[in-house]
N, C-alpha and C positions, 0 to 999 in steps of 0.2 A: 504493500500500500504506500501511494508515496509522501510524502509529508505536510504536502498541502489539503492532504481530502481527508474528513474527517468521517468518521466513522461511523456505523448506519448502523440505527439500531431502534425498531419497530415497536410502537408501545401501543398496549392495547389498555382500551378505556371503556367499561361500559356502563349504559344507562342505571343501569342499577349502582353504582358508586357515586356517581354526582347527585346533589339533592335534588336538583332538576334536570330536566332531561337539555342534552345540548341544543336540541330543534324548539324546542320552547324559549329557551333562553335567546336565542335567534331569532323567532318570529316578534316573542312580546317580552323585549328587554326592557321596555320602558316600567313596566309592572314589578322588575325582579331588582333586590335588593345591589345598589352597587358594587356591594363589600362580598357578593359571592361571585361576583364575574365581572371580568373588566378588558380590552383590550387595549395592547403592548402601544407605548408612547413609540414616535420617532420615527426609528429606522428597526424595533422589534414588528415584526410578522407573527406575531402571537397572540391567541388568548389566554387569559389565567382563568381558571374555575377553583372552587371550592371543590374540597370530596374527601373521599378516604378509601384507602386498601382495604379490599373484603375479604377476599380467598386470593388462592393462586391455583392455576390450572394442574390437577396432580396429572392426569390423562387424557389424553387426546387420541380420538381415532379420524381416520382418513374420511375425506370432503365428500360431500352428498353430492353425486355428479347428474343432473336433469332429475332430480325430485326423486331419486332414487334412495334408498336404505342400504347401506354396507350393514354385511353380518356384523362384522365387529360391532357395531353401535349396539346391536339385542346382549352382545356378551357383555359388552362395558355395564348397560345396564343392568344386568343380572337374569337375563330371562331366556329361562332353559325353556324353551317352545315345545308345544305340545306334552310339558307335564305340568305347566302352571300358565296361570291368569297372566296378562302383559300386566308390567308392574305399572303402578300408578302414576308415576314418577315420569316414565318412560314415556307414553302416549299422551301426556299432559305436555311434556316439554317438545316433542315433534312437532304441536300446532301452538306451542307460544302460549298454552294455557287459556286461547278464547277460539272462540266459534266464528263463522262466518263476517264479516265487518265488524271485528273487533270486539262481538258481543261473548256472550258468558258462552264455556265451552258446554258441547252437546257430551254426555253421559255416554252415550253410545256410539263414544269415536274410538273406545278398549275393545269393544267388540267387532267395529268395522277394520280396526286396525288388525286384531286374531284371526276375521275372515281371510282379509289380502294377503296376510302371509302364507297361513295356509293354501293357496292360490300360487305362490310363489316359489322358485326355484331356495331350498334352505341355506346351502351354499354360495346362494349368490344375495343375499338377503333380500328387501322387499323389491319387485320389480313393479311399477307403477304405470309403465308405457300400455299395455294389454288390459291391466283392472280399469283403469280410467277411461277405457269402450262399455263397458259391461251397462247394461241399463237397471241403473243399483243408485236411485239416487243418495243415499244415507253413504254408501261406500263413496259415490263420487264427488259427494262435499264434504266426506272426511281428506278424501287425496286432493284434491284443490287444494283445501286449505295446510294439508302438510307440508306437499311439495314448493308451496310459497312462503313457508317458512324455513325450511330446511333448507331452500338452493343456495348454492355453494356455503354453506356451513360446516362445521364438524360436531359435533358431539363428543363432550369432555365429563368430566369428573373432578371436582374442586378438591383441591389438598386437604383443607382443614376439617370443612362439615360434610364432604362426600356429595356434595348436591351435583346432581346432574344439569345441563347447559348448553348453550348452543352460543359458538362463535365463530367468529370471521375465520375464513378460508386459511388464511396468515397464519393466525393463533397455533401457540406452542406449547408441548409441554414443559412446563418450567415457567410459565409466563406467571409473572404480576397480573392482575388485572391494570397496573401500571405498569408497563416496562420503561425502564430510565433507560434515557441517552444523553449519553456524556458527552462535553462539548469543552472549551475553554472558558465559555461563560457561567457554566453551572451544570444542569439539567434541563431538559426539558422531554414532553411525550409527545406520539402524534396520534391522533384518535384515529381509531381502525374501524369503528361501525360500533351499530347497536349489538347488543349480547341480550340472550333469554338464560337463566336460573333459575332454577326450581325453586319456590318457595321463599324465592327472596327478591319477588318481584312485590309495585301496590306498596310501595312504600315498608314491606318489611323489613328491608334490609338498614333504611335509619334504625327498625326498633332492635338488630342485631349490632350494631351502632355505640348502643346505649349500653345493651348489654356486656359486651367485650369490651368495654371502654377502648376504642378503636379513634383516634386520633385524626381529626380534620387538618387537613392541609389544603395549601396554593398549587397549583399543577399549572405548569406553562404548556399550552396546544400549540406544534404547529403542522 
């Protein structure tokens, strides 16, 4: 590397760590308190947010390629098919934990989820190109709304509380939910996309916050 390039180094950031989400704070900054986001005077290219480290990614398995299921993601989860229930965990986090436009998720997308794999090559995990002809409306507004969550995602496993998640293609194992990049002038991160977390979406994750006395900090965006 030669002495004048500095060196790259990808930091993931997701909605669930910032008090606000970053698209909010974008559309209606006028509303939002100045002291938790501000953008860089001068000649910085940067935004500062407020936030805090939650987890760190312990596992990571390979990217959902056209709304497709890798086996590995049913093993990460834990779910030995065809002698138990898909776990709850699991089929909550494929569609982002809602239903159709954003609304409360449908109850029987465990079961639409059990029928298509069953349907589906085991070896190769869910294959969704064939199920998504079938005239199954319940199956095929489960896979709509999967495959538009999961494209180019991976499915992980959090270090500390084991929650299962969904992030950008990028995403490492080993990752912060911050990843610092060193510079001469300090630090700074560059936001990688929204992330889904089980159970630590809807504002839980302040009340895990509280609990863990977990430490708010300045983050520089660029």
């Amino acid at each position: 590397m030669s002495s004048t390039r500095k060196p790259r180094l990808y930091g993931l950031i997701r909605k669930w760590i910032v008090r606000r989400r970053l698209q909010r704070i974008l559309s209606a900054w006028r509303n939002v308190d100045s002291k938790e986001w501000r953008f860089g005077e001068g000649n910085e290219k940067s935004l500062f947010v407020t936030g805090f480290v939650l987890d760190k990614i312990g596992l990571a398995e390979n990217n959902s390629l056209n709304g497709e299921i890798p086996a590995d993601w049913f093993k990460l989860a834990g779910w030995e098919i065809g002698r138990q229930n898909v776990p709850e965990s699991l089929w909550r986090t494929l569609v982002a934990d809602r239903g159709p436009d954003g609304k409360n998720t449908k109850v029987y997308y465990a079961k639409a989820l059990e029928f298509a794999v069953k349907y589906s090559t085991p070896e190769n995990g869910l294959e969704t190109a064939d199920l998504s002809k079938r005239q199954n409306p319940i199956l095929v507004e489960f896979l709509d709304r999967m495959k538009a969550v999961v494209y180019n995602r991976k499915l992980f496993k959090s270090e500390r509380d084991n929650c299962l998640g969904l992030a950008p293609k990028r995403a490492k194992e080993g990752d912060f939910v911050l990843r610092q990049f060193t510079h001469t002038d300090g630090y700074h991160y560059q936001f990688m996309g929204e992330c889904y977390v089980h159970t630590m979406m809807d504002g839980k994750a302040i009340d895990v916050q509280e609990l863990k006395d977990l430490k708010t900090v300045m983050f520089e965006l660029r």
